[in-house]
N, C-alpha and C positions, 0 to 999 in steps of 0.2 A: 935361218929360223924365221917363221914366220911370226908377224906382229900379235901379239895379244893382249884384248882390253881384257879388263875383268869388272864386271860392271855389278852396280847392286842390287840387292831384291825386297821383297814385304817381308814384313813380320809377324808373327803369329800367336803366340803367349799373348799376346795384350789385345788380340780380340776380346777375350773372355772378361776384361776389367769393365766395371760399370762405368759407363757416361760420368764424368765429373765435372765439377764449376768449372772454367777456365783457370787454369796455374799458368807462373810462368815459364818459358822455355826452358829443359834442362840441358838440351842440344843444342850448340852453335847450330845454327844454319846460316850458309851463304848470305841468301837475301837478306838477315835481316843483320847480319853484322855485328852479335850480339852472344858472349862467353859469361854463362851461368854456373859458378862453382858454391859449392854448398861446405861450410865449415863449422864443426863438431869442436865448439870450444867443454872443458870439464875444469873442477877446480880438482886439489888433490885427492878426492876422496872419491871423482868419479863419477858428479854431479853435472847437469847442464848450467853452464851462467850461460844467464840470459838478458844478462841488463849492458850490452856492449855496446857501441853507436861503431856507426862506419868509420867513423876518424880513428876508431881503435884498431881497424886492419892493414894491409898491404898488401897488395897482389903483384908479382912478378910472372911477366908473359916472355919465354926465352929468357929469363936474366934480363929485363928492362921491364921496371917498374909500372905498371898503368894505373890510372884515374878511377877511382869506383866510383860509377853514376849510379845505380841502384843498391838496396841494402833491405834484409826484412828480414825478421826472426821467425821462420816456420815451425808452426806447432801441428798437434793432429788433433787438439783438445779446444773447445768450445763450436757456438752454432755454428755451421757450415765450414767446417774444418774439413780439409781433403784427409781422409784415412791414411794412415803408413801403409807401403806393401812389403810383405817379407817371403823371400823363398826359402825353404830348407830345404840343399841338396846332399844329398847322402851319397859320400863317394866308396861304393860297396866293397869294390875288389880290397879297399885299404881299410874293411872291418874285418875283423876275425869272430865268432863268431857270439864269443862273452861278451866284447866291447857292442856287438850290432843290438842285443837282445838289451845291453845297459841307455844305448845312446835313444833307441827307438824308446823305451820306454820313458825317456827325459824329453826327448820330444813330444811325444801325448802326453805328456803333463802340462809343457808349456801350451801348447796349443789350446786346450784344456780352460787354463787357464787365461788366456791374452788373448786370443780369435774373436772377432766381434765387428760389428761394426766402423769400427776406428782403428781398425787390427786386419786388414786383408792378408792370407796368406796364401801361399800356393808350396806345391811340393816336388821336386824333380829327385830323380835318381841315376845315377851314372852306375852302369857295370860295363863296361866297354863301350856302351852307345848313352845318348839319352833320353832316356824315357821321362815327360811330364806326366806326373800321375795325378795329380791335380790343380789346376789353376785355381786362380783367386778366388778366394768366398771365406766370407764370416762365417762359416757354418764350425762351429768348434767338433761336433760329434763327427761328421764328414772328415776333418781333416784327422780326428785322431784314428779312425776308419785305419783311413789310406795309408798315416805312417806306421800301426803296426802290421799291417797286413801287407807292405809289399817288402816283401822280404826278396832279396835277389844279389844276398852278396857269394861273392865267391874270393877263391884261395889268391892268394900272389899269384899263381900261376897261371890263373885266368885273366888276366888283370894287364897281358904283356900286350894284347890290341890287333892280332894278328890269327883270324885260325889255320889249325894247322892242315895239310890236306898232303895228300896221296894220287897220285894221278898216274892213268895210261894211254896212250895216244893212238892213232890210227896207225898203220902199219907204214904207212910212206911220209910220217912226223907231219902230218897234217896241220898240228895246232898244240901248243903247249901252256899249259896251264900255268898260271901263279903260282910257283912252289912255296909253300910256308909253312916254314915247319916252326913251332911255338918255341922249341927252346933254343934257335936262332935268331931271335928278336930281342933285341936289348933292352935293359928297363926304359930305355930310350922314345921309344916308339911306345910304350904304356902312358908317359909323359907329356906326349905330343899331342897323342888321343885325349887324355883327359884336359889340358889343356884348352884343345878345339872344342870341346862341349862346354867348357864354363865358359867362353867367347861368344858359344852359339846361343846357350840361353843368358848371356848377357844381352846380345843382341835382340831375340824377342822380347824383350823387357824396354827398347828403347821411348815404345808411345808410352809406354806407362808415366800420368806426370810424377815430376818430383824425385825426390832422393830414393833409393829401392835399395834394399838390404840382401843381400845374399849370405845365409849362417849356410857352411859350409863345414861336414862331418867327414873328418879323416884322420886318419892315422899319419904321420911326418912323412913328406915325401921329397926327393933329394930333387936336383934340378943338374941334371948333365948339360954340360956346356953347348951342346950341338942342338939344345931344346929352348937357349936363350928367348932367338927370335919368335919364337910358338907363345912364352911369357911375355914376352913386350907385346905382342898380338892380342892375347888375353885381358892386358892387363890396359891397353889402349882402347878396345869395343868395350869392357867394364866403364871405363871413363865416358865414352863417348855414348853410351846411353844411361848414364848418372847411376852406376849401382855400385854399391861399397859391400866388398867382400869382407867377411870376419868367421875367420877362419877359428872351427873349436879341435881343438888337439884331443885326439879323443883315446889316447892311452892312456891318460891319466897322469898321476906323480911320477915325471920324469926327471927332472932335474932342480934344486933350489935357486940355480944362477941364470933360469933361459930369461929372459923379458918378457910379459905377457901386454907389453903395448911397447907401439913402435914410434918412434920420435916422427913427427912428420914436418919438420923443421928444415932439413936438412936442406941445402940445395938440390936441385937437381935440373940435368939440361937433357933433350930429346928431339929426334924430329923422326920422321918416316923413316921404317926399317932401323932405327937406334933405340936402344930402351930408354924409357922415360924415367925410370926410376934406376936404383944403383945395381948395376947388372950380379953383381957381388950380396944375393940378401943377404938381409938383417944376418949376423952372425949368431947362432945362437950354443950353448953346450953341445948340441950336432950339428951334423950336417945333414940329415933327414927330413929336416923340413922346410928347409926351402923354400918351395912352393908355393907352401903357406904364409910364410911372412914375405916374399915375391907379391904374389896378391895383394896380401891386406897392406903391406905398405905402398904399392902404386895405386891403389884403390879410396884411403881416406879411411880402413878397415885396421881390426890391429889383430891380433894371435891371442885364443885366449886356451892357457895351457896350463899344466903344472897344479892343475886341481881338478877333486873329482865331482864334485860340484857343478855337473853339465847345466841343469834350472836354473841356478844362480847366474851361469855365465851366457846363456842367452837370454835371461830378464836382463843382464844389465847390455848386452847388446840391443834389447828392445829400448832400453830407456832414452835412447842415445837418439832416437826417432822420436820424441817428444819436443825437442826441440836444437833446431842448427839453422844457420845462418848461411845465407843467399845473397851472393856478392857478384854485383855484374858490373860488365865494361868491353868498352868496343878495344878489338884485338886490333895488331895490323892487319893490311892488308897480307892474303898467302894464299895458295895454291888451293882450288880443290883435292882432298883427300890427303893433305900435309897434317902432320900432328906436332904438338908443341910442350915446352914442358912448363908447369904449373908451380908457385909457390906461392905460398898464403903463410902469415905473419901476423899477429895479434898483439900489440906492447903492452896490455897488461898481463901476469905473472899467470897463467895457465897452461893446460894443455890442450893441442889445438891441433887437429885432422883435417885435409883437406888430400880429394885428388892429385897426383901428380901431373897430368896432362889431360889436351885435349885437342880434338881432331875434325876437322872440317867434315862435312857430310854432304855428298851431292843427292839431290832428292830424286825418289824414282823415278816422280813423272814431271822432268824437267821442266817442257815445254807447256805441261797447263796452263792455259789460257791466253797463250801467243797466239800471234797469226800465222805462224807454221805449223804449230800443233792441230787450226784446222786445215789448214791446205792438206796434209799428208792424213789426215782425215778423210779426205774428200775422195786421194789416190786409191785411201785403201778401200773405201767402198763404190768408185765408181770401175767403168770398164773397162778402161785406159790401162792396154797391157805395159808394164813397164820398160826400159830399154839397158839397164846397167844388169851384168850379170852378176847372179847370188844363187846361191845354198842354201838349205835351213836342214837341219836337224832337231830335235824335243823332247830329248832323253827325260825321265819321270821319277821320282825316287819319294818315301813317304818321310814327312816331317813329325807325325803322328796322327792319331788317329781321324781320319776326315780332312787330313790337309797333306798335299804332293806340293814336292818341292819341284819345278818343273826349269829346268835346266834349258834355254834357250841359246842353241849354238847355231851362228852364220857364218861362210864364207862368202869374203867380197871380192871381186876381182879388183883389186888396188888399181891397176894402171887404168881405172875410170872415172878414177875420182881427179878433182881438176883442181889446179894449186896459181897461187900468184904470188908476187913478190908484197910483202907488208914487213916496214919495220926491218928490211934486212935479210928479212928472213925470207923461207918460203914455204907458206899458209894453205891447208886444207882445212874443209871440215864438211863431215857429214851429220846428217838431223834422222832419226832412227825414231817411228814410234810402231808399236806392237800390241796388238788387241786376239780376246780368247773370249769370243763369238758362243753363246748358247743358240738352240734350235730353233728361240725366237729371234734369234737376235740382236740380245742382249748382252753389253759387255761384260764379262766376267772376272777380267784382269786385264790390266794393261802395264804398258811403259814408254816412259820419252825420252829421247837423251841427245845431245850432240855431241859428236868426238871431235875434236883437235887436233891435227899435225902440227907439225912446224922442224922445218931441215933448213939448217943452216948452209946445205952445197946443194948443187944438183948431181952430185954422187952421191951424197944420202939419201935421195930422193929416187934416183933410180936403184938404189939398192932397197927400199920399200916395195916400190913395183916389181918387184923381179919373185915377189910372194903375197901370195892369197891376204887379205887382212881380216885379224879373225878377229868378230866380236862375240862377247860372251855377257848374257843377263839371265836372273833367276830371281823368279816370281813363287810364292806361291797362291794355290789354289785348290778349289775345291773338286775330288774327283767328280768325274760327269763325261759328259760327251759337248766337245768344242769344235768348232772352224781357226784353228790361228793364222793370223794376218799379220805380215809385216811390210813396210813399209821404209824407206831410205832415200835421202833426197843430197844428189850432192852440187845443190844451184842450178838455176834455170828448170829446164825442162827434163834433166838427168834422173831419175830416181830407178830403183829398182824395186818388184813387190813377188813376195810370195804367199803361199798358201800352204798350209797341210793342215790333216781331220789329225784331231788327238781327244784320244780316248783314255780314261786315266779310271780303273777300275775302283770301286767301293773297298775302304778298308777300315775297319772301325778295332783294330787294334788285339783282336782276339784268335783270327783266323791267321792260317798261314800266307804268304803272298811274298811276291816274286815282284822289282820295279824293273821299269824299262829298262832296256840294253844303251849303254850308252858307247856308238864307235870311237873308236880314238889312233889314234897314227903317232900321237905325242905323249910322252911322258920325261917326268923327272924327279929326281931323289928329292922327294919334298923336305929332308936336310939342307936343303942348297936353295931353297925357292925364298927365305927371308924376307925380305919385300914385298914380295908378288902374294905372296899367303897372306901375309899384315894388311894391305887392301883388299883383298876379298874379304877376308874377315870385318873389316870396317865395314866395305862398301855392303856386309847382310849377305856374303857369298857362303856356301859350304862347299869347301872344295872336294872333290872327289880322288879319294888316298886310301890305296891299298899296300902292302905291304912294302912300305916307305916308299913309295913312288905316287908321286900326285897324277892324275892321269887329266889329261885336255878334252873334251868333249869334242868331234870333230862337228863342222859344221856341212862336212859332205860326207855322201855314203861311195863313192868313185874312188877308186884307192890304185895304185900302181903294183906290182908282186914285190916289187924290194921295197915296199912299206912295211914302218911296224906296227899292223893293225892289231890293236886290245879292244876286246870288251870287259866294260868295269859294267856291275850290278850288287844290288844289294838282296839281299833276301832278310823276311822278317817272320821269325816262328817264335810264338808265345811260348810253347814247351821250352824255348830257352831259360827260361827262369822259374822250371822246376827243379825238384833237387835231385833227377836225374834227364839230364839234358838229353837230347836225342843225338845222333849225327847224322849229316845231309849228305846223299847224294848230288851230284850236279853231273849231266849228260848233253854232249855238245855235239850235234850234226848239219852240217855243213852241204846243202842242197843247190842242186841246178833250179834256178827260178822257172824255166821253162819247163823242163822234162819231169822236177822231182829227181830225178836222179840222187842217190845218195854218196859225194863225193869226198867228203871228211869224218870222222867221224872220234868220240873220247869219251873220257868220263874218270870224275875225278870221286874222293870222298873230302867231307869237311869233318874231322871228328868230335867228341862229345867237347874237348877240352878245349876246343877253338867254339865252341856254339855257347857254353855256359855262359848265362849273365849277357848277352848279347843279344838287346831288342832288335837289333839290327844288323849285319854281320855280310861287309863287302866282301866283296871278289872281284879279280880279274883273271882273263884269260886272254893267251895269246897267240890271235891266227897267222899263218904262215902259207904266205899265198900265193909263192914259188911255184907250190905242182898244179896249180889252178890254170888253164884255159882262159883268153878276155870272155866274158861273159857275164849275164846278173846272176847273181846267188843270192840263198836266205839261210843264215844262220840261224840254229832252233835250239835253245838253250832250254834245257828241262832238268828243274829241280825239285827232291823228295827228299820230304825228311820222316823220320820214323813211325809217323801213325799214320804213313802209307795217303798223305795227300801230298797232289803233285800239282804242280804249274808251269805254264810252258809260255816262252816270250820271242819273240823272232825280230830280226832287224835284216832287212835286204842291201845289199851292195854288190858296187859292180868293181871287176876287176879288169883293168885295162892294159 
């Protein structure tokens, strides 16, 4: 198995936030060695006190106590108060469609009434994918706009995460599609999906300052044991860019005995790949939701259920943003991208919310303003061809409208990089920086980073070199026409630089459209990946996962016949969120780069039931390169869905 980093990328919700005063940090970061946790004291009746001094709290980091050097009562009220931000996401597939027509109309009310100046809101909605349908703005009328007008729920049974497709292949089994059929997909994989999208727009929310509120509309939803690690994932990027979930139970009078707040007292222990919070939620009269109290209690968020009183229950979620308490202190030293777990303590008689954990964050662009960050500056635009062999690939996928998420895959030849003895051990490390070049010139996106080895034998060490070393970062950006450059430096005079033109088509969210093809040779049951998904998700990664298999982006197009080459893509058609959805063809041929030749060839369907409610809607396929020739080829992937427009994406590889 070859090595793989998973590295992080920008964020994108929090462009749209206005400039604000400086606040203080809500995210550890490395350099400055500095854990900001925010505590939501009430008295019985559900009121903010606010008259508390620092000597009234306690903070425990791992189960050992620390020093509170900083303390402030944050409010959003007098001059120059930074505003509260609030999303309200609607998790559609779990409305029916009385509850959707009740909840959306409790929403325009609120907004209605609370949006303003001191009151930033924005609006996302989940129906298999996520769609932001409005970012932050005081505008009350705008937002009550958008929430009754995006309507885009659908049945449980669109809601399983997976469409379903039909397929038939060339006559000499040239290439096999992604079989998925919907009612083979367990609510399992509905749970993982939505999960991944409250993490995703956790994560665009990280620059935003300050404590950030996500009111989150659904119906109870269970939590399968094999979806744990997906919830510590979610519930870890909520922490680590300061947003507290409060989840509203949106069936209404369900039971007199559920809790509608959750104790946040409790102990709890955690570190990477472990849940921070009690992997067993809150128990409540069911076992349907889960989920919901999973969230809000790893979050500092509580469950507000068991009445029908929607206005009431997000003013009194709003009131909770008028004022909480900002408690800092230097952590131990740990690891990049290690997460830890959280308690917070108050000794006078109330009730009292805080985070359960929190998680180191490496910064995108590491190396800013080192003297390596210019040397490999200098590589990348001077003329000095490189000498360490590398790969790239730039597969492209849309985040939403005017912003591509752009997947940067490299292969390195490992056995070039050069190692010494330190400490015992024995120490690599390479310095990686990457730039996306406009037509004048100008930079458009970058990133920095250095990796780390470290092998304790020299049989671990040659068993590194005996495979490609893959690194993986994702940017985003805005579509256009770029030069990407990349750069890699492993000591002295060693580096390697590539180049490729990427062109990332206009899509403003209305039209149909097709993203880049992304090759892969690697896959795996993204039930089993634990770990590895809870870092991307921190490190701002969106992993690419098709019908439970998370697929690798490869960072070469050079493939062997007994490889198992996949292409993963996404497709986005608006008509998915009408109330008769279309279904998509998708048509795959398989071309001699030289001659044209047509030597593969299939074509599969996506039906209406798999497109419903899905802004976005992946696929993969998988070529089989047995009856092929060594040669270059170009796979031509063309997809149509019902009002007869079509888009066609290609990606070249050689087969050796």
């Amino acid at each position: 198995m070859k090595t793989i980093l998973c590295l992080g990328g920008l964020l994108v919700l929090a462009s749209a936030v206005p400039a604000q005063q400086d606040r203080p940090a809500t995210v550890i970061k490395t350099e400055t060695r500095v854990v900001q946790v925010d505590a939501v004291v009430t008295d019985k009746n559900g009121n903010p006190v606010s008259d508390l001094a620092a000597k009234d709290f306690h903070v425990w980091d791992d189960n050992k106590e620390q020093t509170i050097q900083s303390f402030s009562l944050e409010t959003h009220t007098g001059k120059g108060a930074a505003p509260a931000y609030t999303v309200l996401l609607f998790n559609n597939p779990m409305l029916d469609s009385p509850s959707e027509t009740r909840v959306r109309e409790a929403a325009a009310r609120f907004v209605a009434a609370n949006a303003g100046p001191g009151d930033l809101m924005a609006i996302a909605e989940y129906g298999n994918s996520l769609v932001v349908t409005q970012n932050f703005t005081p505008d009350a009328q705008r937002l009550q706009q958008v929430v009754s007008g995006a309507q885009l729920a659908g049945s449980m049974t669109d809601a399983i995460g997976v469409p379903g497709s039909t397929s038939t292949g060339s006559a000499n089994g040239g290439f096999v599609f992604g079989v998925s059929n919907v009612g083979d997909i367990s609510s399992r994989e509905a749970q993982r999906r939505f999960l991944l999208a409250v993490a995703s727009l956790a994560g665009s929310l990280s620059n935003v300052p300050g404590r950030k509120t996500m009111v989150l509309f659904s119906a109870g939803m269970p939590l399968d044991s094999t979806v744990t690690g997906a919830m510590t994932s979610a519930v870890n990027v909520c922490n680590r860019s300061n947003v507290s979930v409060y989840p509203l139970e949106t069936t209404g009078l369900v039971s007199a005995s559920a809790p509608a707040v959750i104790d946040k007292g409790a102990a709890r222990s955690g570190t990477r790949g472990q849940s921070a919070y009690n992997t067993d939620p809150t128990p409540t009269s069911s076992t349907t939701d889960q989920i919901l109290h999973g969230l809000a209690k790893g979050t500092g968020g509580y469950v507000n259920q068991n009445t029908n009183d929607l206005s009431g229950m997000m003013a009194k979620v709003l009131k909770e943003e008028s004022g909480y308490y900002l408690l800092g202190y230097t952590p131990p030293e740990s690891p990049d991208g290690s997460c830890h777990a959280l308690r917070v303590k108050v000794d006078r008689g109330a009730d009292l919310r805080a985070r359960g954990s929190y998680c180191n964050t490496k910064a995108t662009d590491l190396l800013a303003g080192k003297p390596i960050e210019r040397d490999l500056e200098n590589r990348v635009t001077g003329d000095k061809a490189g000498n360490l062999a590398a790969s790239m690939q730039l597969p492209f996928f849309y985040s939403e409208p005017g912003v591509a998420r752009l997947n940067v895959a490299i292969d390195i030849s490992s056995d070039t990089l050069k190692f010494e003895k330190v400490k015992g051990k024995l120490h690599g490390e390479a310095n990686v920086l990457g730039i996306a070049y406009t037509s004048d010139g100008a930079a458009a996106a970058r990133f920095s980073d250095t990796v780390h080895f470290d092998f304790a034998s020299q049989k671990e060490l040659d068993a590194f070199h005996a495979h490609p070393l893959h690194y993986e970062k994702q940017l985003s950006i805005a579509p256009g026409k770029y030069t990407f450059k990349v750069v890699f430096s492993a000591g002295a005079e060693s580096f390697g630089k590539m180049e490729a033109p990427l062109q990332i088509d206009p899509y403003d969210g209305k039209e149909f459209m097709v993203s880049g093809l992304a090759l892969s040779k690697e896959m795996h049951p993204a039930s089993e990946l634990g770990t590895a998904v809870d870092e991307e998700l921190l490190e701002g990664r969106t992993p690419l996962v098709f019908h439970g298999l998370r697929v690798v982006p490869s960072g070469t197009n050079r493939f062997q016949k007994t490889d198992p080459v996949a292409i993963y893509l996404e497709i986005y058609d608006p008509l998915a969120a009408t109330p008769q959805p279309p279904a998509l063809q998708i048509m795959l041929s398989v071309l001699d780069k030289k001659t044209g030749e047509q030597k593969l060839t299939g074509a599969a369907k996506i039906d209406a039931t798999g497109v419903a409610g899905n802004r976005s809607v992946p696929y993969g396929l998988r070529l089989k390169l047995d009856s092929l020739s060594s040669a270059w080829y170009t796979a031509e992937v063309k997809v149509l869905d019902a009002a007869g427009k079509t888009m066609t994406r290609t990606a070249d590889f050689e087969v050796r």
